[in-house]
C-alpha positions in Angstrom: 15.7 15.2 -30.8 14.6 11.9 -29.8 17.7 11.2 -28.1 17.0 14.3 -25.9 13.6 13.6 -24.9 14.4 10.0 -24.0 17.4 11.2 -21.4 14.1 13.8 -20.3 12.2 10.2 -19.9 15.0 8.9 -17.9 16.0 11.4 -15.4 12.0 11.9 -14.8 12.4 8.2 -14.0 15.6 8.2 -12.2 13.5 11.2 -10.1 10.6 8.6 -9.1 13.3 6.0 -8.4 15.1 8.3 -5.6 11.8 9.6 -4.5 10.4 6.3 -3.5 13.1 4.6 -2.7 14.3 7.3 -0.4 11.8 9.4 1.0 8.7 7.2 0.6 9.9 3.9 1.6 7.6 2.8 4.0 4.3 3.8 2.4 5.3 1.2 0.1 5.9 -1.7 2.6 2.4 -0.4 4.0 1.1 -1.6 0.9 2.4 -4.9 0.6 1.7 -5.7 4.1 -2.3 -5.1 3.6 -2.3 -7.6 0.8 -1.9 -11.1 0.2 -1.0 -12.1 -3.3 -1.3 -16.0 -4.0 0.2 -17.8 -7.3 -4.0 -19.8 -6.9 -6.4 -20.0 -9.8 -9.1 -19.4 -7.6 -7.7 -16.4 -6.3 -6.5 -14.7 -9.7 -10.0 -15.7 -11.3 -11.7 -14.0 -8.1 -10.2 -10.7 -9.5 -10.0 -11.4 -13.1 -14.0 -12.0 -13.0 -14.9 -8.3 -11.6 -14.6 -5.0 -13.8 -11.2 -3.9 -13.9 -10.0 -7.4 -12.8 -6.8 -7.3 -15.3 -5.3 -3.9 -13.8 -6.1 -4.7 -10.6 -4.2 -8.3 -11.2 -1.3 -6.9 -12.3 -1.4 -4.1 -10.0 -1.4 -6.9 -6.8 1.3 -8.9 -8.5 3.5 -5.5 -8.8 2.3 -4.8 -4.6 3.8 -8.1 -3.5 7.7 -7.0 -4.5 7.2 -3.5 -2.4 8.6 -6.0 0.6 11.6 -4.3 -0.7 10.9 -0.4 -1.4 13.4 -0.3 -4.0 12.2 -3.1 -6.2 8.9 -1.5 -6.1 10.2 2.3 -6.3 11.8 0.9 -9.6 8.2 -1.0 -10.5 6.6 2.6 -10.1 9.3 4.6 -11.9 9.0 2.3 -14.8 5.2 2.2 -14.7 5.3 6.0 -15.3 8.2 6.2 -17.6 5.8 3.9 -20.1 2.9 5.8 -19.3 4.8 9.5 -20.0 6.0 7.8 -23.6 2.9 6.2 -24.7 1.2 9.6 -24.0 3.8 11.4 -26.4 3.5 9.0 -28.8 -0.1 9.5 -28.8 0.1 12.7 -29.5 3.0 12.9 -31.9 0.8 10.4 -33.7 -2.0 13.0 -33.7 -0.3 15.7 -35.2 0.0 16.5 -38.3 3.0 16.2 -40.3 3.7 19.6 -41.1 3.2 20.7 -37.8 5.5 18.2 -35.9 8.3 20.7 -35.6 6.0 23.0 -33.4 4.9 20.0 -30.9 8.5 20.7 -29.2 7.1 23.4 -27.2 4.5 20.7 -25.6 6.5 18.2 -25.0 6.9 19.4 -21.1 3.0 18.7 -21.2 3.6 15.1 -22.0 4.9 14.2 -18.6 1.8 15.5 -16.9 0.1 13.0 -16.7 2.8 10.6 -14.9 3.1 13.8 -12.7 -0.5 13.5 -11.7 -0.6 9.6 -11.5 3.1 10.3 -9.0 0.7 12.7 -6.7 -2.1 10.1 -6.9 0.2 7.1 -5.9 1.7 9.8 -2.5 -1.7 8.4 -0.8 -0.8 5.2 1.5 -4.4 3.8 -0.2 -4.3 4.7 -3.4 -3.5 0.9 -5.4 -1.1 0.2 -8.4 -3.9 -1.1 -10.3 -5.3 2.1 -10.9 -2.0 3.3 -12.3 -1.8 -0.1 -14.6 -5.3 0.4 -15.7 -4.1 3.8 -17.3 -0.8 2.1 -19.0 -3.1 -0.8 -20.4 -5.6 1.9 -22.0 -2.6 3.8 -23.7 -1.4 0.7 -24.9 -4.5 -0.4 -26.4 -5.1 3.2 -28.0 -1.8 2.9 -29.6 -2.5 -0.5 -30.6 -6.3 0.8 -32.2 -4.6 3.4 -34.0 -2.5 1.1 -35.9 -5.4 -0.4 -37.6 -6.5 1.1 -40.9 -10.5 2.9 -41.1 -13.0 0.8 -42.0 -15.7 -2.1 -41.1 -13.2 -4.2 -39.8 -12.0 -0.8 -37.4 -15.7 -0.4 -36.4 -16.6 -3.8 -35.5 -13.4 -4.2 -33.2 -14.5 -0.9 -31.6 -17.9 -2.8 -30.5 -16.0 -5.8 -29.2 -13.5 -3.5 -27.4 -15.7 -2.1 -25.4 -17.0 -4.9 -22.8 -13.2 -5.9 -23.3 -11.2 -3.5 -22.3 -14.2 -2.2 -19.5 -13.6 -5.3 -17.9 -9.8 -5.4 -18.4 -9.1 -1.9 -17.2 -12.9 -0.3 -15.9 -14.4 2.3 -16.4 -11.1 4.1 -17.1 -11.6 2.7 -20.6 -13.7 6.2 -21.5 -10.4 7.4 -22.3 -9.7 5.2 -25.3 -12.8 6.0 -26.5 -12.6 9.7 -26.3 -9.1 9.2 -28.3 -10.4 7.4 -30.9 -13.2 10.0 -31.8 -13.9 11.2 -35.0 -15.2 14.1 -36.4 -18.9 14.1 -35.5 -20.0 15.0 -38.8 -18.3 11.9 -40.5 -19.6 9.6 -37.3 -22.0 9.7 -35.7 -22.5 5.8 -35.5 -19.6 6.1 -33.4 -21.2 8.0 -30.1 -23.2 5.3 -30.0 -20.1 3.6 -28.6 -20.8 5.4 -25.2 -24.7 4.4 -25.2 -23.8 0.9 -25.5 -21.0 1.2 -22.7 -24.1 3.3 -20.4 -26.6 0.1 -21.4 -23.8 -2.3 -19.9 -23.7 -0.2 -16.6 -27.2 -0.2 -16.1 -27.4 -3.8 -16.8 -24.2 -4.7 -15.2 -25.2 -4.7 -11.4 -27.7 -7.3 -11.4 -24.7 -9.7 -12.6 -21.9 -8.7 -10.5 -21.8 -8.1 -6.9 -21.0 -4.2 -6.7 -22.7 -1.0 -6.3 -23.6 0.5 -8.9 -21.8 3.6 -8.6 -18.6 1.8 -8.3 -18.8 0.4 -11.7 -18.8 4.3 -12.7 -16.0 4.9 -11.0 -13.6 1.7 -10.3 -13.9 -0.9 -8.2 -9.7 -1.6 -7.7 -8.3 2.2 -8.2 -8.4 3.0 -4.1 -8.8 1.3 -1.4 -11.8 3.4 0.2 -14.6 2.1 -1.6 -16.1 5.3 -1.4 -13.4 7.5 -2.5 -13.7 8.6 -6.3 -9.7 8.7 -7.4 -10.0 12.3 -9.0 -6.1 12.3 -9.5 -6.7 8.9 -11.5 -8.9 10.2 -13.4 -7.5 13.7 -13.9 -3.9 11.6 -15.6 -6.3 9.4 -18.0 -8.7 12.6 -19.0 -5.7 15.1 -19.3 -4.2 12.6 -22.2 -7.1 13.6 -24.2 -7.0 16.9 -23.2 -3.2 17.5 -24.1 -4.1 16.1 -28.2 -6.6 19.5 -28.2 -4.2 21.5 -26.6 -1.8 20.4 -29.3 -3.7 20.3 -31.9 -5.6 23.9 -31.7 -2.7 25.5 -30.6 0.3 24.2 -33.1 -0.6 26.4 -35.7 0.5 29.5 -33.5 3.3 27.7 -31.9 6.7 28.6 -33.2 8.1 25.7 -35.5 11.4 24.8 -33.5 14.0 21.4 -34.0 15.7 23.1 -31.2 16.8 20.9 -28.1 16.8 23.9 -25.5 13.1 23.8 -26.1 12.8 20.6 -25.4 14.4 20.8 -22.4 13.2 24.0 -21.0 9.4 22.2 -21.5 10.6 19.5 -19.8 12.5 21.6 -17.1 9.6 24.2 -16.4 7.1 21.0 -15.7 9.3 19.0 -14.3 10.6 21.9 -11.4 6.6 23.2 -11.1 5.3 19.7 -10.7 7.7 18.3 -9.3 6.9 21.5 -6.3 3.8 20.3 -6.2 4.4 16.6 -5.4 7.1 17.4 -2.4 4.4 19.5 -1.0 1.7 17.4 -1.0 3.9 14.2 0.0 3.0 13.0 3.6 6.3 12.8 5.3 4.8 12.7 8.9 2.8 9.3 7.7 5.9 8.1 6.0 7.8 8.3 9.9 4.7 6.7 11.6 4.8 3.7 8.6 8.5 3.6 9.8 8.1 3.2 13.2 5.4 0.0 12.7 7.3 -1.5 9.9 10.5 -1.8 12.2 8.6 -3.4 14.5 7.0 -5.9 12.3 10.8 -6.8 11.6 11.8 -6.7 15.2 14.7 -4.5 14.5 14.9 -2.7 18.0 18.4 -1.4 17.8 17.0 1.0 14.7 14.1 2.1 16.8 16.2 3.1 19.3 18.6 5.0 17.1 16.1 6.4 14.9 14.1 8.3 18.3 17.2 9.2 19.8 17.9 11.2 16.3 14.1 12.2 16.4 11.7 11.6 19.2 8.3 10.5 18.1 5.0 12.5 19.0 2.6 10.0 17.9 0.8 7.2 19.6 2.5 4.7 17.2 5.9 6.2 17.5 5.5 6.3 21.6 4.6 2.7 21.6 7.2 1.2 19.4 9.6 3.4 21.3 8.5 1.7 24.3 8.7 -1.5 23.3 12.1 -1.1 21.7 13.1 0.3 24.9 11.6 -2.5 27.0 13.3 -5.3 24.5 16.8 -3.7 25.8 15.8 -3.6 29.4 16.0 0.4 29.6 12.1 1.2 30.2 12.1 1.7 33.9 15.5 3.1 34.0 14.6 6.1 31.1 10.9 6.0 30.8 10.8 9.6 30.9 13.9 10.1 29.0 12.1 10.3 25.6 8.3 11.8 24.8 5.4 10.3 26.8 1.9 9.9 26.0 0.4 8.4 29.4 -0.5 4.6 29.5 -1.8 5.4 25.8 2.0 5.1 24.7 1.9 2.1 26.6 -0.1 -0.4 25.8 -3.1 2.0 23.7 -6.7 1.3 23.5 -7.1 -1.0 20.1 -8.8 1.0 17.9 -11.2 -0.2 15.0 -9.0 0.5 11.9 -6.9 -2.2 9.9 -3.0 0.6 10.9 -3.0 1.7 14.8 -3.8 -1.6 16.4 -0.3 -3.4 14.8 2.2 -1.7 16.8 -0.1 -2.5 20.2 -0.3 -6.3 18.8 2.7 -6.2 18.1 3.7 -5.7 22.3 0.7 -8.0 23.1 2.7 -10.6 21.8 6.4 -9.9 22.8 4.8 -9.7 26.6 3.1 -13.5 26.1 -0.3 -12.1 25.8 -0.8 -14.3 23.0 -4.4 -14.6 22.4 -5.0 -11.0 23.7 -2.8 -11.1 20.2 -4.3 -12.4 18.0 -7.9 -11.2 18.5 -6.4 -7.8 18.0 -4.5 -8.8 14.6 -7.2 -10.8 13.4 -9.8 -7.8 13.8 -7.4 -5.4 12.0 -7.2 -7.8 9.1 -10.9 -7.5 8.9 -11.2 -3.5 8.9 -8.7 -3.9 5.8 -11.0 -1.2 4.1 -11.0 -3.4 0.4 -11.7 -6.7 2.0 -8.0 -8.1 1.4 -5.7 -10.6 3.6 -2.6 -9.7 4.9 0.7 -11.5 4.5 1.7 -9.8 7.5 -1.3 -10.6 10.1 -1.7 -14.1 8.3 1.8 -14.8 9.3 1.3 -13.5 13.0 -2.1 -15.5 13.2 0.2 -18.3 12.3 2.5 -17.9 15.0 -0.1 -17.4 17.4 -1.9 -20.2 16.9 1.4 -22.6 16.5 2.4 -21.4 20.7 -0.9 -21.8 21.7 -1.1 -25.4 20.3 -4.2 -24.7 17.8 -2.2 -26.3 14.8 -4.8 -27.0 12.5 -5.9 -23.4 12.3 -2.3 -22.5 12.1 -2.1 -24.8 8.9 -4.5 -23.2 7.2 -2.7 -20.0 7.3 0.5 -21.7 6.5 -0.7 -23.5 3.6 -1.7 -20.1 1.9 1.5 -18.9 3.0 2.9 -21.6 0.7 1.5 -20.1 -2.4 3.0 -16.7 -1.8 6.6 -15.3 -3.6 8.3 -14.1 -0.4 6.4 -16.7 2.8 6.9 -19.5 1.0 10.1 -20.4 2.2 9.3 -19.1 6.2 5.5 -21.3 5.4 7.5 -24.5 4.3 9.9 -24.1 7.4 7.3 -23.7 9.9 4.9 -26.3 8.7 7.3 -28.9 10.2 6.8 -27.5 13.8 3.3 -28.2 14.2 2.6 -31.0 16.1 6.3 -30.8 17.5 6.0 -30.2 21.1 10.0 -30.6 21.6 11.0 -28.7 18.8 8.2 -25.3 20.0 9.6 -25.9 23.2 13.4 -25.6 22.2 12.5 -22.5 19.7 13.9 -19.4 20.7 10.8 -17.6 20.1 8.0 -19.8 20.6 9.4 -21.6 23.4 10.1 -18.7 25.4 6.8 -16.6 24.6 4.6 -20.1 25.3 6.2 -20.2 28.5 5.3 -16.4 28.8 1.6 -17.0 27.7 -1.2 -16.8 31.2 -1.8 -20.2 32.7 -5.8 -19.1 33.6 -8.2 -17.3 31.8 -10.0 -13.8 32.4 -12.2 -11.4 31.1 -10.6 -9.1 29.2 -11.3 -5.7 27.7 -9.3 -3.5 25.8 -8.2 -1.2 28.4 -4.9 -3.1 29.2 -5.0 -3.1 33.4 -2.1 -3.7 36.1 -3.8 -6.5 37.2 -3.4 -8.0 33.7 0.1 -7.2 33.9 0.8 -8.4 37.2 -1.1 -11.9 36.9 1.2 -12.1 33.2 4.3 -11.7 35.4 3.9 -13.6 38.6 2.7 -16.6 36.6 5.7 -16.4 35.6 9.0 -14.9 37.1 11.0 -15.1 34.5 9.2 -12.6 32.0 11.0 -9.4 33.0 9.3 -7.8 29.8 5.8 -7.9 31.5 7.5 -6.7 35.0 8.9 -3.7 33.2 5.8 -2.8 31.4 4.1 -3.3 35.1 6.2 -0.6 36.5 6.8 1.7 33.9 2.3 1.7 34.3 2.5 2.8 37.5 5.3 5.6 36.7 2.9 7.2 34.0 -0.4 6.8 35.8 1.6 8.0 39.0 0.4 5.4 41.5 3.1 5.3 44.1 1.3 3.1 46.3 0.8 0.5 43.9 4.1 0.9 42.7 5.2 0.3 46.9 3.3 -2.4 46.9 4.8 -4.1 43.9 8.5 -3.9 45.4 7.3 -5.3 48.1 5.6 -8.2 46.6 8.9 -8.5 45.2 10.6 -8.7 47.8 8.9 -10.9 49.4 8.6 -13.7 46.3 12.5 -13.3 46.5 12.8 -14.2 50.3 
């Protein structure tokens, strides 16, 4: 039997595995991109000291490897795997021995809770730490139950419960609520949840958090505002699945048989699994594409991903755009693919940490540098949970290295340097700063310093032809800024400005 339910376990994990490293790819590169995990003391005891601070540790360190979705597709598929057998073993450990043979026909029910924590992970700011807050509280239920009744259990319940609070937070209740007694043999032990209410009362003046948040979790989402229900529905449900067993195993059927097993597994895998597909946000998951391809520069898959599927979106339009102008085909089929006026262009920069990206990201190919980095900079700070970014910390680099501002730039290299995956780019770009020759001869930085406006303006975010043209006739040889020019006058349909232009040009040619 055990054999069966552990190929059950696998193929749910397998399952995950595809799902995320298939179909969700990119909502996991959106999470490691709006973190910045360092290998610091300071930075791990920053976390560590808040409630929670453990989960939310681990759950970082697990973010960082979704730089490659399937390393982190397999993170999550294990993460739920552990939590779907520590939640049968809890209740297999719950039942009683004569009734075992009946707990077949709930096995299904043992996978809900991964189920629920896979639908809860399908939103692009829900965080890992939540999910490793759960594991951590199974574990140490498991670990509880191991030790035998008496004084020795009682007092290690009273130390537990600052411990594990600020280990896992306030999804801790769950251990609790698993570890009750009967009420008539205990009722020392309710005052368990008095003493964990006294904390929270106490608890704000001492750490720098609302108060409701250290009901709810501080590191489960990255709204502060948003209560996880689907968090807390996986943890609660645990508990909820030992009553269903145990009140309900006296009329259940006593079965060995391994087609129950599986047909529990199969009718919650095929209904939940239903449930998941249609609440998964594919249309996100083809925006997340679009930005992270142009993160990477990889302009020959934009192109071949809108010619299989033209975008509709802002994000989409402008990566499109910009893929096409990086190729030298945006005058010449401009309104071969979908349009959305000068907003597909170069879009206003919005005050969110997602939409301004792809517009920075054409800022800086054109040699607006600083234009740039203000824009990066300010979506780092609307990061809704107050995190860094590997990514913008590593464009705020560059930025500052062409524009000759290399002490900042250090600063962002030299916490670069304590990262898994920048360390290496960090350690190689630390020795251009200061190196005029060697900026100059680089590819990229030579070419886009050379690019960069020789006077300063006032600028707004409405990106203007005069911007455009000033960016170009500084300098002749950025055909990027010259294509973007025209293709401006195309979609606002100014042909007299457009006139002009080609005969500006003529004239800087003669």
């Amino acid at each position: 039997m055990k054999k069966v339910q552990y190929i059950c376990t696998l193929l749910f994990g397998v399952a995950v595995l595809l799902f995320f490293g298939l179909a969700y790819p990119h909502h996991l590169h959106y999470q490691e991109q709006y973190q910045l995990f360092l290998f610091d003391s300071t930075y791990a005891w920053d976390i560590v000291r808040l409630p929670g601070g453990i989960a939310d540790l681990l759950g970082r360190f697990c973010t960082q490897f979704f730089l490659y979705a399937w390393v982190g597709a397999l993170i999550i598929a294990l993460l739920l795997s552990a939590i779907q057998l520590q939640t049968l073993r809890l209740v297999h450990s719950r039942t009683s021995q004569a009734a075992k043979p009946s707990g077949v026909w709930f096995y299904g029910l043992s996978f809900v809770p991964s189920f629920l924590l896979w639908l809860f992970l399908l939103d692009e700011h829900a965080l890992l730490g939540g999910v490793w807050a759960v594991l951590l509280t199974l574990h140490a239920t498991r670990l509880f139950d191991e030790i035998p009744n008496g004084w020795a259990r009682r007092i290690l319940l009273f130390v537990a419960i600052p411990v594990l609070y600020w280990m896992v937070g306030p999804v801790c209740v769950l251990f609790f609520l698993m570890l009750a007694p009967s009420p008539k043999r205990a009722a020392w032990y309710y005052g368990v949840f008095v003493l964990l209410a006294i904390m929270l009362a106490i608890l704000p003046s001492y750490v720098p958090v609302p108060a409701d948040r250290l009901w709810t979790g501080i590191h489960y989402h990255r709204y502060p505002t948003t209560v996880p229900l689907l968090l807390w529905s996986a943890a609660l449900f645990v508990f909820v699945l030992t009553l269903i067993v145990r009140f309900c195993q006296k009329w259940a059927k006593a079965s060995n048989g391994y087609m129950v097993t599986l047909c529990s597994f199969v009718l919650v895998a095929v209904c939940m699994g239903g449930i998941v597909w249609k609440n998964s946000n594919f249309k996100a998951e083809k925006v997340m594409q679009y930005d992270f391809m142009a993160c990477h520069q990889q302009w020959n898959r934009i192109l071949e991903a809108v010619n299989a599927e033209k975008p509709n979106n802002q994000i989409g339009v402008t990566v499109q755009n910009l893929a096409l102008a990086m190729h030298g085909m945006l005058v010449d089929h401009l309104f071969d693919y979908n349009q959305n006026g000068i907003a597909g262009l170069l879009p206003d920069v919005q005050s969110d940490a997602t939409s301004p990206m792809p517009t920075a990201e054409a800022f800086y190919q054109l040699g607006m540098i600083h234009v740039a980095q203000r824009t990066v900079f300010e979506a780092q700070e609307a990061i809704l949970d107050f995190q860094k970014s590997a990514r913008c910390y590593k464009r705020l680099t560059q930025t500052n290295l062409i524009i000759g501002s290399y002490e900042v730039a250090r600063k962002y290299l030299t916490a670069l340097q304590k990262t898994l995956f920048y360390r290496d780019w960090a350690n190689e770009t630390l020795s251009l700063l200061g190196d005029e020759k060697a900026i100059a001869q680089h590819p990229e930085y030579g070419r886009l310093r050379q690019c960069a406006y020789d006077e300063d303006f006032y600028f707004s975010d409405h990106v203007t032809p005069e911007m455009l043209e000033s960016l170009f006739f500084s300098n002749t040889d950025n055909r990027l800024a010259l294509d973007y020019l025209r293709a401006y006058y195309m979609l606002t349909g100014d042909r007299e400005s457009y006139a002009k232009l080609l005969l500006r040009l003529q004239g800087a040619k003669n």
